[in-house]
KOLKOLKE-606684 format. One line per 5 residues: number of its first residue (from 1); their letters; for each residue x negated, y, z of C-alpha. Coordinates in nm, 2 decimals. Layout:
! residues N
NUM	A	X/Y/Z  ...
! end
This chain:
! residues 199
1	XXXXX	0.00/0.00/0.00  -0.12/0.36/-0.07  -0.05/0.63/0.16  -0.07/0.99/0.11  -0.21/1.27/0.27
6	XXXXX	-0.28/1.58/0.11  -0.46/1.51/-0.22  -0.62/1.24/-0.09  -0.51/0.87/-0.17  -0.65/0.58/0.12
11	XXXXX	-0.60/0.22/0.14  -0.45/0.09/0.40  -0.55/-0.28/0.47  -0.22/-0.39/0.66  0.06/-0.50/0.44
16	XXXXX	0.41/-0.64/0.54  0.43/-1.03/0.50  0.82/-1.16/0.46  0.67/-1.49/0.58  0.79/-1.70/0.86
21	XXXXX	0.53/-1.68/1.17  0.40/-2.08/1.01  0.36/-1.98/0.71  0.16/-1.64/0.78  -0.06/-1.86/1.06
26	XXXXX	-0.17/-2.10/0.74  -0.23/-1.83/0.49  -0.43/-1.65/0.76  -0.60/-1.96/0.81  -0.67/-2.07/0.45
31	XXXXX	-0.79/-1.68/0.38  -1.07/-1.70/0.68  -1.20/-2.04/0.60  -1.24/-1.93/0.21  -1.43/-1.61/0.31
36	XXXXX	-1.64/-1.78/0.53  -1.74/-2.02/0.22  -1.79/-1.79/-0.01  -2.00/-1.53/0.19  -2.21/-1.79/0.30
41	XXXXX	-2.60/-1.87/0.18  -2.55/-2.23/0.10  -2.24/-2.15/-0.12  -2.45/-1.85/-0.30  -2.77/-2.12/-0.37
46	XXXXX	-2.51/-2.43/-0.52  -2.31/-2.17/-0.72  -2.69/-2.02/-0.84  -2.84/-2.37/-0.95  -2.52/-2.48/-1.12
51	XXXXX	-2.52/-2.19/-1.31  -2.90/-2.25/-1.43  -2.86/-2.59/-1.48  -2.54/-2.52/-1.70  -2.74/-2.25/-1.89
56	XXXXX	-3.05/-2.50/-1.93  -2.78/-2.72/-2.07  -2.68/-2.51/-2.25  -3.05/-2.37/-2.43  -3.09/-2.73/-2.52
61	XXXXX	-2.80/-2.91/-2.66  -2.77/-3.00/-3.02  -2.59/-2.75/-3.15  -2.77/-2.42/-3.00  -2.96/-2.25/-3.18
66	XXXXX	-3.27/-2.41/-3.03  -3.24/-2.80/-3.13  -3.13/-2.65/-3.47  -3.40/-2.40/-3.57  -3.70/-2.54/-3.41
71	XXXXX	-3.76/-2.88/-3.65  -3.77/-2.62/-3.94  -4.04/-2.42/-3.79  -4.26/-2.73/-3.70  -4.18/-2.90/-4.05
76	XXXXX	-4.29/-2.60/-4.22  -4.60/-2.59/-3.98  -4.69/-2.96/-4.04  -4.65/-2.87/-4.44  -4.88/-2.59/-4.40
81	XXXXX	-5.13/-2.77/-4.15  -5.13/-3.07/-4.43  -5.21/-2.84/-4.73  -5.52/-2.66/-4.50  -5.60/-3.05/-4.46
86	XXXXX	-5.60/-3.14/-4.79  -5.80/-2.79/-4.89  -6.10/-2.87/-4.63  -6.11/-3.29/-4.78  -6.12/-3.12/-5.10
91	XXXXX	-6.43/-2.91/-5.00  -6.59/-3.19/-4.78  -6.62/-3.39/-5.06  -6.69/-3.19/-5.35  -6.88/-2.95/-5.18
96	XXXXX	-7.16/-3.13/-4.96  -7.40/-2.86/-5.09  -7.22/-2.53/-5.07  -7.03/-2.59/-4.73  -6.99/-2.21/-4.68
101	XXXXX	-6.87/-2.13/-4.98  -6.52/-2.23/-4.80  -6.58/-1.91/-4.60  -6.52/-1.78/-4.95  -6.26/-1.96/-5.15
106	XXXXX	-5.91/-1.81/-5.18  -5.75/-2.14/-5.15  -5.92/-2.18/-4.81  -5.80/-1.83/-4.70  -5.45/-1.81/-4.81
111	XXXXX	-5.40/-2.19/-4.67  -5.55/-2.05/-4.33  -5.38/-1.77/-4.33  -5.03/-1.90/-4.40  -5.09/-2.15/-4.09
116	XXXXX	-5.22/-1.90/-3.88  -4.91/-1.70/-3.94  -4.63/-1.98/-3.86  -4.87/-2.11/-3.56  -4.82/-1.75/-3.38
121	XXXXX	-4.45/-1.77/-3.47  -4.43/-2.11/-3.31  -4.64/-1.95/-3.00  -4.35/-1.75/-2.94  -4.11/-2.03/-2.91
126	XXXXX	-4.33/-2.22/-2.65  -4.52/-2.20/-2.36  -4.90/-2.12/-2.46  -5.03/-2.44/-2.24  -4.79/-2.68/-2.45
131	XXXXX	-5.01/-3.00/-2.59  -4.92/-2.93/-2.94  -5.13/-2.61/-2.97  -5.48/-2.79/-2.80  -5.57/-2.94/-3.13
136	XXXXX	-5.49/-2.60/-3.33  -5.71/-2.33/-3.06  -6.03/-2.61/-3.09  -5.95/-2.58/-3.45  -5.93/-2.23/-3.46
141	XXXXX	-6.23/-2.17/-3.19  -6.46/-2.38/-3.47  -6.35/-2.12/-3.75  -6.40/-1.81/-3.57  -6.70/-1.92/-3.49
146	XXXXX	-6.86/-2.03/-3.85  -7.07/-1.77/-3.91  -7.31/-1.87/-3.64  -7.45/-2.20/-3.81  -7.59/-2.30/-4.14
151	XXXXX	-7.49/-2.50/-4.44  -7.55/-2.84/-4.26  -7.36/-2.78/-3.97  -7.08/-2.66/-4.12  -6.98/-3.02/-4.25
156	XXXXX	-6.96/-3.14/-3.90  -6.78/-2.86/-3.75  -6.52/-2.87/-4.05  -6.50/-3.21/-4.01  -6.38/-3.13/-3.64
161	XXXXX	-6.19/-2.88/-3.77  -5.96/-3.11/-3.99  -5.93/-3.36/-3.78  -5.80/-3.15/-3.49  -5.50/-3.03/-3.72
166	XXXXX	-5.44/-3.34/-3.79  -5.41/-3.46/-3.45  -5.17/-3.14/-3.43  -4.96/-3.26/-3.71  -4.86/-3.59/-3.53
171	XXXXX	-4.77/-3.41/-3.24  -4.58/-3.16/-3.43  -4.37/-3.48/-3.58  -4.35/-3.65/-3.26  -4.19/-3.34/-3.12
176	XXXXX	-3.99/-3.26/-3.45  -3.85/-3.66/-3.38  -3.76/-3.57/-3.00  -3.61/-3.27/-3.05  -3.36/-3.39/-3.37
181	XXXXX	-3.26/-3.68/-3.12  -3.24/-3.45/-2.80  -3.46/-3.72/-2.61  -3.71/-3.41/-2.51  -3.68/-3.47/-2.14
186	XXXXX	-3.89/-3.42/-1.80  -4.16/-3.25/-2.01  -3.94/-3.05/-2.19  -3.81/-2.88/-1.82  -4.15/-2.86/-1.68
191	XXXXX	-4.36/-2.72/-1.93  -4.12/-2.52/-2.23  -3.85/-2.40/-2.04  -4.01/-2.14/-1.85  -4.05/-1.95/-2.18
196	XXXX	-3.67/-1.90/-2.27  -3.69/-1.66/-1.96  -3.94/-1.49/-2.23  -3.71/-1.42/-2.54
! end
């Protein structure tokens, strides 16, 4: 009920009841012992971890956007990664001589380059200590740091090189394989899902 005084409007907390003195006793009842659950800290944490877990749920069920969009981004990855594969057999083999000439080749670069760019775009999606990247950094560690050795040891480093990205690509499909069939599980919770907080 509102009651007036001047041009000021209150509340007033008492209302009339047209219930029987039972009734009003049960309602009164019923009203404390709801308050008294919802006001209370163990009520606030249950309703606060269901909600994450439903949203977790949520994030990672076949038909968010998540399950859906990821397996492109890897497949494209593992395309890319397989092409810079093929590009540094090419050179291992027909180049024995000129190793550092790959510095060079525009093959080389554009295959890098185009795997560099969908690796960083992938780095957004996961957690940067994730397995699947391991392989790529050594990779990528070897690269940057080419310039410091000669011919010879190029081969070996290249050699490392390639077959780190390979070792990326089967975890990319092993991934690509979990995620399509939702069985990502335990390590899924305890080592990506601290990212989604991120985007």
């Amino acid at each position: 009920m509102y009651n007036t005084t001047g041009n000021r409007r209150s509340f007033s907390t008492t209302r009339s009841l047209r219930l029987d003195p039972a009734s009003y006793t049960s309602l009164a009842f019923a009203t404390h012992k709801t308050g008294v659950l919802f006001s209370s800290p163990f009520y606030m944490l249950v309703l606060g971890l269901s909600a994450t877990i439903y949203i977790m749920l949520i994030r990672v069920s076949p038909d968010s956007n998540y399950s859906s969009s990821n397996p492109e981004h890897l497949a494209n990855l593992v395309e890319l990664a397989e092409n810079l594969d093929y590009v540094l057999s090419q050179y291992l083999v027909e180049s024995r001589d000129n190793i550092g000439a790959l510095l060079n080749s525009t093959n080389f670069i554009g295959a890098f380059d185009d795997l560099r760019s969908h690796y960083d775009v992938l780095c957004q999606l996961y957690t940067s200590n994730c397995s699947i990247f391991d392989s790529f950094d050594i990779a990528y560690d070897i690269l940057d740091d080419l310039h410091n050795y000669d011919a010879d040891e190029y081969r070996d480093r290249l050699i490392n090189v390639r077959n780190n990205i390979r070792s990326s690509c089967n975890e990319m499909l092993s991934l690509m394989r979990q995620i399509e069939s939702n069985t990502i599980g335990y390590e899924f919770f305890t080592v990506r899902m601290p990212n989604f907080w991120l985007e």
